[in-house]
C-alpha positions as a printed Julia matrix, in Angstrom:
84×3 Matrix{Float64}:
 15.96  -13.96    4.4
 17.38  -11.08    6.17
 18.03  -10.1     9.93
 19.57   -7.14   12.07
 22.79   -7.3    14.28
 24.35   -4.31   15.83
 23.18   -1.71   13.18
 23.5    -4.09    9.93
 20.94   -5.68    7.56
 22.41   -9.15    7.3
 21.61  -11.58    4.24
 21.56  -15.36    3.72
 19.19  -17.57    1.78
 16.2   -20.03    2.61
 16.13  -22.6    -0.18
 12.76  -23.92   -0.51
 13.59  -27.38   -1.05
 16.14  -26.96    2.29
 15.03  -28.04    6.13
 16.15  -24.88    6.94
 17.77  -21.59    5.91
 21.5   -21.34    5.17
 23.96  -19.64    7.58
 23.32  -15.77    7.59
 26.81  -13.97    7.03
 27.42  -10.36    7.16
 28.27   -8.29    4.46
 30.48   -5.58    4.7
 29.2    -2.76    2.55
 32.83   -2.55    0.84
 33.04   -5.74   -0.23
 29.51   -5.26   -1.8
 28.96   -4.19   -5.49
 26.13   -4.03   -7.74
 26.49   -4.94  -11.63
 23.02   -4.68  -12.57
 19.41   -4.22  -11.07
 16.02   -4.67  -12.45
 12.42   -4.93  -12.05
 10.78   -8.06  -13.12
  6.9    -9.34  -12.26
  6.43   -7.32   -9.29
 10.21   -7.75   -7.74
 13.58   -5.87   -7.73
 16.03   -8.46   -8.74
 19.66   -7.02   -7.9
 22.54   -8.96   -9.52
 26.05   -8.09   -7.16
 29.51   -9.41   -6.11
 30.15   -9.53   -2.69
 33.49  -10.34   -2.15
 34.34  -11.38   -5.48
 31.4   -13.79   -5.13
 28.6   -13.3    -7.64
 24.82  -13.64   -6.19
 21.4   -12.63   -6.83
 19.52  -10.65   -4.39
 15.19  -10.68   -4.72
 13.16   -8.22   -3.33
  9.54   -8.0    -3.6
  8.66   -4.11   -4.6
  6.3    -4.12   -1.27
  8.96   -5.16    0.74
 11.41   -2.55   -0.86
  8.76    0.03   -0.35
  8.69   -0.88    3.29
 12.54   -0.75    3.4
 12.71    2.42    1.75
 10.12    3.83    4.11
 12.19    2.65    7.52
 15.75    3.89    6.42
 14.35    7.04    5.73
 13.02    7.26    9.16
 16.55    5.97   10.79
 18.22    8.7     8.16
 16.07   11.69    9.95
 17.09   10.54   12.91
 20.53   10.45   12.06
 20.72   13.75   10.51
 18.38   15.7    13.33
 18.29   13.53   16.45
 14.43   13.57   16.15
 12.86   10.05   16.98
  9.82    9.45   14.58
């Protein structure tokens, strides 16, 4: 599961078997670090340490493409004021 808040993508988990999705907690980019990424049947499987805590991030490759496709839009309008 992700969301937005003032600017950031923000990350928590929905555990199928929960009632509902676990507290979403901000990440400071900083405190994130990749140790290895991956594709595997049709997702981008991202294994990290964010804070010294190890977890697993899972994103579908449409998704990802749809992600990819967004920041680049905010990046041109970071780098030449033009609103897409």
């Amino acid at each position: 599961m992700a969301q937005t808040h003032d600017g950031f993508l923000l990350w928590g988990s929905a555990p199928a078997s929960g009632p509902k999705p676990l507290p979403v907690v901000r990440v400071e980019p900083s405190t994130f670090h990749v140790v290895s990424h991956r594709h595997e049947h049709g997702e981008r499987i991202i294994n990290a340490t964010v804070s010294g805590k190890a977890v697993t991030v899972v994103i579908p490759l449409d998704v990802l493409a749809v992600l990819e496709r967004e920041w680049s839009h905010v990046n041109t309008r970071r780098t030449t004021g033009r609103n897409r």
